[in-house]
Each structure stands twice: as C-alpha cells, then as structure tokens.
C-alpha positions as CSV (number, residue, x, y, z in Angstrom):
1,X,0.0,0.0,0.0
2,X,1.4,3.5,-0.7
3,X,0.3,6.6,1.2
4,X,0.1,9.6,-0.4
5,X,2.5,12.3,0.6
6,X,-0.4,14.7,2.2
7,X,-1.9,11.6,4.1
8,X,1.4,11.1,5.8
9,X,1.6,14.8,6.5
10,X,-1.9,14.4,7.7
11,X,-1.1,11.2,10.1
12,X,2.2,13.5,11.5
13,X,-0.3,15.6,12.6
14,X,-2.8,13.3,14.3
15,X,-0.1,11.3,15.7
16,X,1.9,14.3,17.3
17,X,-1.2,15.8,18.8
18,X,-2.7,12.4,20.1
19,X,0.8,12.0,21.4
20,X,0.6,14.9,23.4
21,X,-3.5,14.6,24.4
22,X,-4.3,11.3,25.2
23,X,-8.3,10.6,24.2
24,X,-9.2,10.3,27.9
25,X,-7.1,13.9,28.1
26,X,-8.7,16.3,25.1
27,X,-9.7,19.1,26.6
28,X,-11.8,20.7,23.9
29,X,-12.7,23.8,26.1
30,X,-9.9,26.0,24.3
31,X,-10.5,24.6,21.0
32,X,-12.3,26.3,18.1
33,X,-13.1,26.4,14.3
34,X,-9.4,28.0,13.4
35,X,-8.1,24.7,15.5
36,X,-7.1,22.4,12.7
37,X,-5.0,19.5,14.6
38,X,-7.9,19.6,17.5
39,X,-10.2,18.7,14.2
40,X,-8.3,16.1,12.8
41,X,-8.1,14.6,16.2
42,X,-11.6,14.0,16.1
43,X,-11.1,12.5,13.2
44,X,-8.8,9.7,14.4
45,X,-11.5,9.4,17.0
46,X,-14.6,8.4,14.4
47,X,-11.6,6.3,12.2
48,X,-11.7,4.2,15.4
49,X,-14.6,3.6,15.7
50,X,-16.0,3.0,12.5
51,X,-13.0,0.2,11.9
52,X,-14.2,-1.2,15.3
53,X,-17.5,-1.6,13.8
54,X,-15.7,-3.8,10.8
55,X,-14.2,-5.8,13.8
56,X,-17.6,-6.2,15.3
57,X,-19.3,-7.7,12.4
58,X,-21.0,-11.0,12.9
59,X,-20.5,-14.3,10.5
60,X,-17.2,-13.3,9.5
61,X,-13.9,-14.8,10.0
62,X,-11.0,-13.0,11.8
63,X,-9.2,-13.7,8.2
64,X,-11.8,-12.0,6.2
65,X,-12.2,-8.7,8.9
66,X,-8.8,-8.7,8.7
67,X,-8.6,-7.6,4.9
68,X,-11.5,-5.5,5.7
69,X,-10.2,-4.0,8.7
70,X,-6.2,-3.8,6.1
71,X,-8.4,-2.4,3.2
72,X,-10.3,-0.2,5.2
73,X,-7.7,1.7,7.2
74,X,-6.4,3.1,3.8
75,X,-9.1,3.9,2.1
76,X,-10.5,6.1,4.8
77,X,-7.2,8.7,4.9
78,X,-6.7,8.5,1.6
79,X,-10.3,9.6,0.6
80,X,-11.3,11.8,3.7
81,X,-8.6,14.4,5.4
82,X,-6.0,15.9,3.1
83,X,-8.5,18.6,2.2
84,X,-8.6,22.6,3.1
85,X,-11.4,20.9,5.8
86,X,-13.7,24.4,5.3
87,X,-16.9,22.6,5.8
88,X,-15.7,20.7,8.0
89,X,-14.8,23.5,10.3
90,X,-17.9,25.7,9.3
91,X,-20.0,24.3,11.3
92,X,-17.8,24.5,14.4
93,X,-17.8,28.0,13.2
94,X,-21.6,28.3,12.7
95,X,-22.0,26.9,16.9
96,X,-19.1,29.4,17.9
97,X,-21.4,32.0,16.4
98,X,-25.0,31.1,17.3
99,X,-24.0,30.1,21.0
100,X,-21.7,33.6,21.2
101,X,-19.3,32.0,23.7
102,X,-16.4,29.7,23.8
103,X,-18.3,26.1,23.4
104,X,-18.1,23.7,26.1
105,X,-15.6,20.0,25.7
106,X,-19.2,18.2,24.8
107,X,-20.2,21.1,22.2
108,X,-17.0,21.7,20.5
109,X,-16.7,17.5,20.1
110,X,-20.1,17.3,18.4
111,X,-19.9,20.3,16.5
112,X,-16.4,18.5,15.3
113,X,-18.2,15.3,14.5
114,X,-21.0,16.9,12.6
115,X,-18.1,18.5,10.3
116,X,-16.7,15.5,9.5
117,X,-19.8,14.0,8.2
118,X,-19.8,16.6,5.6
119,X,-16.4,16.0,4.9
120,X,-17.4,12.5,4.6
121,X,-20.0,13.3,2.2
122,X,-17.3,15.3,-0.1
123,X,-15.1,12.0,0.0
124,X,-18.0,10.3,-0.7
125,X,-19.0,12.5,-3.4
126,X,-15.4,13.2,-4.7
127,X,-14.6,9.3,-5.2
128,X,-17.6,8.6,-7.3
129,X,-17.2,11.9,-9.1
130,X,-13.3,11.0,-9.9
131,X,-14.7,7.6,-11.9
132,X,-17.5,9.6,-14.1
133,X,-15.1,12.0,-15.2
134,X,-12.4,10.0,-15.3
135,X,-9.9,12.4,-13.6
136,X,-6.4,11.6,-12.7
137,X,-5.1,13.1,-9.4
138,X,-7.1,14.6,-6.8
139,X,-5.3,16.6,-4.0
140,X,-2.2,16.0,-5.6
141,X,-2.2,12.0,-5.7
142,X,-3.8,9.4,-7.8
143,X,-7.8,9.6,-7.9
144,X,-8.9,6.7,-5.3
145,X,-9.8,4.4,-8.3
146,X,-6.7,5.1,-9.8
147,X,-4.8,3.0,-7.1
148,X,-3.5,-0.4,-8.8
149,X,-4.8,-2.4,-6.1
150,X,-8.4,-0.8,-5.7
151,X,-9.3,-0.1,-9.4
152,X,-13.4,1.2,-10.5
153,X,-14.8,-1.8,-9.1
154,X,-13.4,-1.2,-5.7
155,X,-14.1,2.7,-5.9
156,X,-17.5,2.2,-6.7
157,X,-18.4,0.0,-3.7
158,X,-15.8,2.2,-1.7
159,X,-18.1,5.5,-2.2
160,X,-21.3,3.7,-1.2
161,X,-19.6,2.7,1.9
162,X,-18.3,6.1,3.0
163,X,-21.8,7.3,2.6
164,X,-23.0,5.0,5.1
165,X,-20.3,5.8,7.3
166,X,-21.9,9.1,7.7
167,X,-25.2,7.5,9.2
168,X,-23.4,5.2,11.5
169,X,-21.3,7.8,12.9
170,X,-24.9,10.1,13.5
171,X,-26.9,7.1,14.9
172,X,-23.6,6.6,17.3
173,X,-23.0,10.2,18.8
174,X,-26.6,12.1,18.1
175,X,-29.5,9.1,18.2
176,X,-30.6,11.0,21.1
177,X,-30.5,14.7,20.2
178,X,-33.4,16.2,19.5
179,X,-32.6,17.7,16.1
180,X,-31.4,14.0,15.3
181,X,-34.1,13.1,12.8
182,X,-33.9,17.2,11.5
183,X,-29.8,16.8,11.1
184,X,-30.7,13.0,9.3
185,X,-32.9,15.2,7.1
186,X,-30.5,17.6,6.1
187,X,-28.2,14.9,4.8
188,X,-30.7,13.2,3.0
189,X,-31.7,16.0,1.4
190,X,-28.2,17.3,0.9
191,X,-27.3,13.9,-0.8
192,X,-30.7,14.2,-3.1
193,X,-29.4,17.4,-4.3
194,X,-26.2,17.0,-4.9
195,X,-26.7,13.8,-7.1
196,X,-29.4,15.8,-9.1
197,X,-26.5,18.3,-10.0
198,X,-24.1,16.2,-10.8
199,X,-26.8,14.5,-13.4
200,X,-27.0,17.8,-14.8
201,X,-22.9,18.2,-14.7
202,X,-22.2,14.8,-16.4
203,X,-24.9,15.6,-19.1
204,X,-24.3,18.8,-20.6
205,X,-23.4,16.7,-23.3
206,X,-25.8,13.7,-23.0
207,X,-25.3,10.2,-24.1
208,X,-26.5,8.4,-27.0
209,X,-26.1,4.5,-28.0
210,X,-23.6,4.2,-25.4
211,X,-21.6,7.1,-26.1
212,X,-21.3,11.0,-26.1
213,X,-24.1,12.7,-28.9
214,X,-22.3,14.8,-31.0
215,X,-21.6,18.1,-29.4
216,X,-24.7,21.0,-29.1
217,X,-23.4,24.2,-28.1
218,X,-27.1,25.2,-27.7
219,X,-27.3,23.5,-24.1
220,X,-24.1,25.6,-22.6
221,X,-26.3,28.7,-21.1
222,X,-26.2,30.3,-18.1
223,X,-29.5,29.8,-17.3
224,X,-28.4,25.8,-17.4
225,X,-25.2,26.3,-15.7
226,X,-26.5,28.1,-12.7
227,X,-29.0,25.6,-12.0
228,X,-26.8,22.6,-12.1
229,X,-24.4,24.8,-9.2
230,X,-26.8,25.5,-7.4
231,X,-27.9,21.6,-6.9
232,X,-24.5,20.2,-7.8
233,X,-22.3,22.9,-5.5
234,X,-24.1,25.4,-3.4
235,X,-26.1,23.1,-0.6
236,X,-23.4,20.6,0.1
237,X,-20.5,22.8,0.3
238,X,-21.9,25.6,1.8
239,X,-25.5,25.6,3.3
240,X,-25.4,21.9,4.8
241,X,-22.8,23.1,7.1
242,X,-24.5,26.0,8.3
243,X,-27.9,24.5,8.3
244,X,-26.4,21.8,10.7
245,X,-24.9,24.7,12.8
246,X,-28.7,25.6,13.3
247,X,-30.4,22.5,13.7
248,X,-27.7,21.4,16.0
249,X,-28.4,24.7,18.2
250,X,-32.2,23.8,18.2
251,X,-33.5,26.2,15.9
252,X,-36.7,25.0,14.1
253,X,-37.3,25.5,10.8
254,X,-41.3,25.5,11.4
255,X,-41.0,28.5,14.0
256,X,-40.5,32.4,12.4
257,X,-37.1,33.2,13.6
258,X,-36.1,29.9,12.8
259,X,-37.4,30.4,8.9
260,X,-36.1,33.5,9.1
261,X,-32.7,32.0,9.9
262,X,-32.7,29.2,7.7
263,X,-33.5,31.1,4.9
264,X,-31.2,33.6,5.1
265,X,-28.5,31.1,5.0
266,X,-30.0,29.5,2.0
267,X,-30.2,32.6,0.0
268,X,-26.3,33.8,1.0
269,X,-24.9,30.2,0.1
270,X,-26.1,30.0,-3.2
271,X,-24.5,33.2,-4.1
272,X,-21.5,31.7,-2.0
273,X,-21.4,28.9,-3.8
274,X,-22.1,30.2,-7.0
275,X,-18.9,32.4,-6.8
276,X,-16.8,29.2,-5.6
277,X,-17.7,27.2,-8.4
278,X,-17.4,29.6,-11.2
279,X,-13.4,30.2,-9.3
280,X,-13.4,26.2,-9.5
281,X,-13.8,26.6,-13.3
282,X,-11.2,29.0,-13.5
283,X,-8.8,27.5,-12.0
284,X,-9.7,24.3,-14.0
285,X,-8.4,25.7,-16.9
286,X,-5.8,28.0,-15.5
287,X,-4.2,26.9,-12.2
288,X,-0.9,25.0,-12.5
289,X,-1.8,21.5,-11.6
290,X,0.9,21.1,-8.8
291,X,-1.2,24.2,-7.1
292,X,-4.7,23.3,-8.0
293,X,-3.7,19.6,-6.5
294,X,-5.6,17.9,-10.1
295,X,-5.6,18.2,-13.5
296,X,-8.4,19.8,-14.9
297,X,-10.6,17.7,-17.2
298,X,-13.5,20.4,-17.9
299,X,-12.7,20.8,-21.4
300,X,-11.9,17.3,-22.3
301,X,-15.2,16.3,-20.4
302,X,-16.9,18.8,-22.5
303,X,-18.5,20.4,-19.3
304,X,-21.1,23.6,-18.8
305,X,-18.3,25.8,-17.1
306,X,-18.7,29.2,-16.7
307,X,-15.6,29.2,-18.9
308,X,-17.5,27.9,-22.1
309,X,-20.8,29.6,-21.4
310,X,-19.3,33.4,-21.2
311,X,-17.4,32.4,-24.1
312,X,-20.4,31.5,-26.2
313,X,-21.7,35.4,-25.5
314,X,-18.6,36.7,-27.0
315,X,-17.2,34.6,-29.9
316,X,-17.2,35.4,-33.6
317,X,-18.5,32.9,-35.4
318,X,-14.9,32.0,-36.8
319,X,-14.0,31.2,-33.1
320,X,-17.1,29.4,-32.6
321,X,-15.9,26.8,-34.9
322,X,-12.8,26.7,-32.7
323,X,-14.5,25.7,-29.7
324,X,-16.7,23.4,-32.6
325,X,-13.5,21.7,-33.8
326,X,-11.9,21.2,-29.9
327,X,-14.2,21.7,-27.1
328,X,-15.0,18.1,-25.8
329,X,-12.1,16.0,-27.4
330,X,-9.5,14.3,-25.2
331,X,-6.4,15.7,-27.2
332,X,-3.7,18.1,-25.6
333,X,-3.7,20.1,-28.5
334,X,-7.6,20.6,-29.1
335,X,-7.5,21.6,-25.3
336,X,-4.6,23.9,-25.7
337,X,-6.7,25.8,-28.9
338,X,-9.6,25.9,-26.3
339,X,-7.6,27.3,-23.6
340,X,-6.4,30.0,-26.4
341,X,-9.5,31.2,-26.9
342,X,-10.3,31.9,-23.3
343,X,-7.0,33.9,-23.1
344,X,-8.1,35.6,-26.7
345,X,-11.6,36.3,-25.2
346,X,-9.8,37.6,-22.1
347,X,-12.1,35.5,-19.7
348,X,-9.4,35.1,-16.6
349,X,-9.9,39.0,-16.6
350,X,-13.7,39.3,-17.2
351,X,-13.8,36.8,-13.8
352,X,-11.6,38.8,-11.8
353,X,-14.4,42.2,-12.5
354,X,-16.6,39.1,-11.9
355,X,-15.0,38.3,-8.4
356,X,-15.0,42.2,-7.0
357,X,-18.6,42.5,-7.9
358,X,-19.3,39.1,-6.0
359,X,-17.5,40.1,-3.3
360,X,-19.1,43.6,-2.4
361,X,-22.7,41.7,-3.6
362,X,-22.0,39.3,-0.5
363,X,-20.3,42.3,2.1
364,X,-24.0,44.3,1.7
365,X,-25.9,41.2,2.0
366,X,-24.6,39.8,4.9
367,X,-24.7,43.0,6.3
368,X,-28.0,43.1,6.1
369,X,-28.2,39.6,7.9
370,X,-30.0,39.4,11.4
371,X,-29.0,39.0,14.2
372,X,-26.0,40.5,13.6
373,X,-23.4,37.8,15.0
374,X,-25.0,35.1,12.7
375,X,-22.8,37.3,10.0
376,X,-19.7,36.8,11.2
377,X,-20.1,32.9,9.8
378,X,-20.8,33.8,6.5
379,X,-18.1,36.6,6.8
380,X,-15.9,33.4,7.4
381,X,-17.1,31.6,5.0
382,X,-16.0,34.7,2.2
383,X,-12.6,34.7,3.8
384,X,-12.0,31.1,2.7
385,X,-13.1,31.6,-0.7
386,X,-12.1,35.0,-1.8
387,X,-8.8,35.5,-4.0
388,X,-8.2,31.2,-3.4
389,X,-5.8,30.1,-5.6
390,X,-6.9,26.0,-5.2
C-alpha cells in the first residue's frame, strides 16, 4: 500500500497531537473552528470507531475482517482528510457564532463530528465523481480508483460505503439529540441534491447509443449552468454546514425566527457557492496542476463551465468553430486551442471584474443579515473563498 504524501503529512499531525492529548485527556474547552489539529483529532476518533465496527461484524472470520479492517484503514485517509477541511470547520464556526461564547468540551466535540460528516460526504462524493469523469489526481495524488490495487470496481463500492459511514457515525453520537431526525434530514436531502447536480454536470453533453451525442453548443447557457451549481455545489459545500450549525443549536425551521434564519442562510450560500464554483472553473483551466492539486478535465469532459458559457456570448463565429473543432475532445492540442480562446476572449480577466462584484454583492448582504453575529459565519465563509488560488 502506498500513502500519499499529504496523508502522511496528515497522520504527523494526528499522531503528534494524540501524542501529546491522550483521548481520555482532550480538553476541547480551548478549541475552536481555526483549531485544525484539535479537528483532525476528532477524526482519528470516528476512524476508530468505524473500523471497530468492521471488527464487530458478525458471520465473519478474523481472516476476512482482517482484509477488511487492512483495506479499510487506507481507504479512509486516503479519501477523507488531506482537504482545506472548510466545511468541516464551518459548522464548528456556525455553533461558535449562534451560542456567542467559547463552546463547552461536549459542544466543541459534536460540532467537530457533525463537520466530519460533511467532509465525509465530499469524500463520498469526490470518489464517485473521480470515476464519471475519469480524472487523474485529486489533492495531488492518484484519484482513489486510480490505485493499482483498488481499481473502478473497488471505488465504486468504496463510495457507497463512505456514505454509510456518515449514518453510522450520526446514529452513534446524536441518536438521542433532538434535532437527530432534523440533522438526518438535512443529509438526506443534501445527498438528493447534490446527485441531481451532478446528473446535470455529467450531461451537458448527453449520451447516446452508449456514447457522447455529437456536441450542441445550444445547451451551454447560463441559465443551465447556474441551475446545475446551485444543486450540484451550493447546498453541500456551503448551506449543509451551516444548516447543521442551526439544527444542531435547536432552531426549528417551522418557527419564524427559525425560517427566518434558515433562509437567510440559504439565500447567501447559493451566491457563496455560485462564486466558488465559477473560481473552481477558473482554476480548471488556468491553475498550475501542482497548485490546484488535479488536472483539470472540464474541457476534455466537455462540461457547462462558466468558462464555455461566457465564451459562447462573445465569440465570432470564426471562433465558434474553434470551440466546434476542440471543445470536448480528449487531445492536448484541441484543449490547448480551447484554452487559447479563453486567453483571446480575455475571460481570466472578465472573472476577476466578476470576483469584485461578488465580493461587495456578498459584504452588503450579509450585512443586512439578522441577528447581527450570525454574519460573522458567512463573513468566514467569504474569507475562505475569496482570492483562493486551489
């Protein structure tokens, strides 16, 4: 088995902090959403569990738990840390905010646990979205099905598995909350949405007798684009953290400050998210693969990007035919005469006009966000995302 360079930088971490805090020892009191290696702790924590669980299934022998329990231990750091861990740590941030104190060992621990799960769900989502578009490297290593001795068979069973992790780790720590079957919800839901997105993503160019249809630049719009981030990108990444922030406070959606609430973070994270996928398009196309941590496919994959669409408003018809001719085909140099174009059309500087507008569009709304310290979570949600470079 090989680790991954980040996933050893990852265990370095776990292991020198739960070195030096023993799990009987964490004291979470001084701990808080800026608190990476107290968040990756908890990590260790549900990895323990949830390959104790493997070691607790019945009708199995110790030989065949074993490979579970071998196969098992590296699929889970390879495919869940190693990220930039925002919505993970969101929702610590979102409790921070909505309790307006420094949370207690029990708060900060399930605040941390409830991130994870939608970091889960990104692994879970990011495994099965490696194999449909067939990328290469994500966070800097091999895709997950990309590893000699898992292949696509593996990965596939591999996502449906992380996905269920996320239940079994709620049932464990939150069976008796009473937001349990509201934060069970939001996941569902969450899950619902995102796969409708990605249906949306994966067919801008649909499928015909078992293969792509011949390319219709008709069905790159804006109007199309938008919708498929707003399902595909905008609830998972951005309002599922928050939402559990909420529901994990006890705020009801049924009662009028918790609407109130609830829909105000809906209608800031899909502007949020929005921004952060039309940067993620960007940066397909333009960031150095060694920064962005994969290679960008979009092109090759024939996506809706924000890229293609803005490029449809402003080409000639001579440079339509160029994007005709290239957009969609898995060769180096069609995708370099695509890449061209954007730098002819001048779209990496129409986005950065596009990012300053976004930017002050977000300051004035969450200024206008009540109360006023539920703004200081979307104000740390901008942070994250403004100017990123990966």
């Amino acid at each position: 088995w090989l680790v991954v360079e980040q996933s050893k930088q990852t265990a370095a971490i776990l292991i020198a902090f739960i070195a030096s805090h023993p799990r009987h020892q964490l004291n979470y009191l001084n701990m808080t959403s800026t608190d990476k290696d107290a968040f990756l702790a908890i990590y260790k924590e549900i990895e323990t569990d949830l390959i104790a669980d493997i070691q607790n299934l019945p009708a199995l022998s110790d030989s065949v738990k074993q490979q579970l329990i071998d196969y098992y231990s590296v699929c889970i750091p390879y495919t869940v840390p190693g990220g930039k861990m925002t919505r993970g740590l969101t929702v610590i941030k979102g409790v921070e905010v909505l309790k307006q104190r420094k949370l207690t060992d029990k708060e900060y621990k399930d605040a941390a646990i409830l991130g994870w799960q939608v970091e889960w769900l990104q692994a879970f989502f990011l495994v099965a979205d490696d194999i449909m578009d067939a990328s290469i490297t994500r966070r800097g290593s091999p895709c997950w099905y990309k590893k000699p001795n898992v292949t696509q068979d593996n990965a596939i069973n591999d996502a449906l598995i992380l996905e269920n992790m996320i239940y079994q780790t709620l049932r464990r720590h939150f069976k008796k909350h009473p937001s349990y079957v509201q934060i069970l919800e939001l996941f569902i839901d969450t899950t619902f949405q995102t796969e409708v997105g990605q249906h949306i993503d994966t067919n801008g160019t649909p499928y015909a007798d078992g293969k792509r249809a011949p390319l219709d630049l008709s069905r790159f719009t804006l109007d199309r684009y938008q919708g498929c981030v707003r399902y595909k990108t905008c609830y998972y990444s951005f309002y599922l953290s928050c939402a559990l922030a909420l529901a994990y406070c006890g705020y009801d959606p049924d009662t009028t400050e918790g609407k109130a609430l609830y829909q105000n973070a809906e209608d800031i994270c899909m502007i949020l998210g929005e921004y952060f996928q039309i940067q993620d398009d960007v940066l397909d196309a333009f960031a150095p693969p060694e920064v962005l941590g994969k290679i960008g496919t979009d092109i090759e994959d024939a996506k809706c990007s924000w890229l293609v669409c803005k490029a449809l408003e402003l080409v000639s018809e001579e440079q339509k035919e160029i994007l005709m001719a290239n957009y969609g085909k898995h060769d180096a140099e069609g995708v370099k005469k695509v890449k061209e174009l954007y730098r002819e059309l001048k779209l990496e500087e129409l986005f950065q006009t596009y990012e300053e507008e976004q930017k002050k569009m977000c300051d004035d709304l969450i200024a206008k966000i009540e109360p006023e310290n539920f703004q200081d979570l979307f104000k740390f949600l901008l942070a994250k995302i403004y100017k990123r470079q990966k």
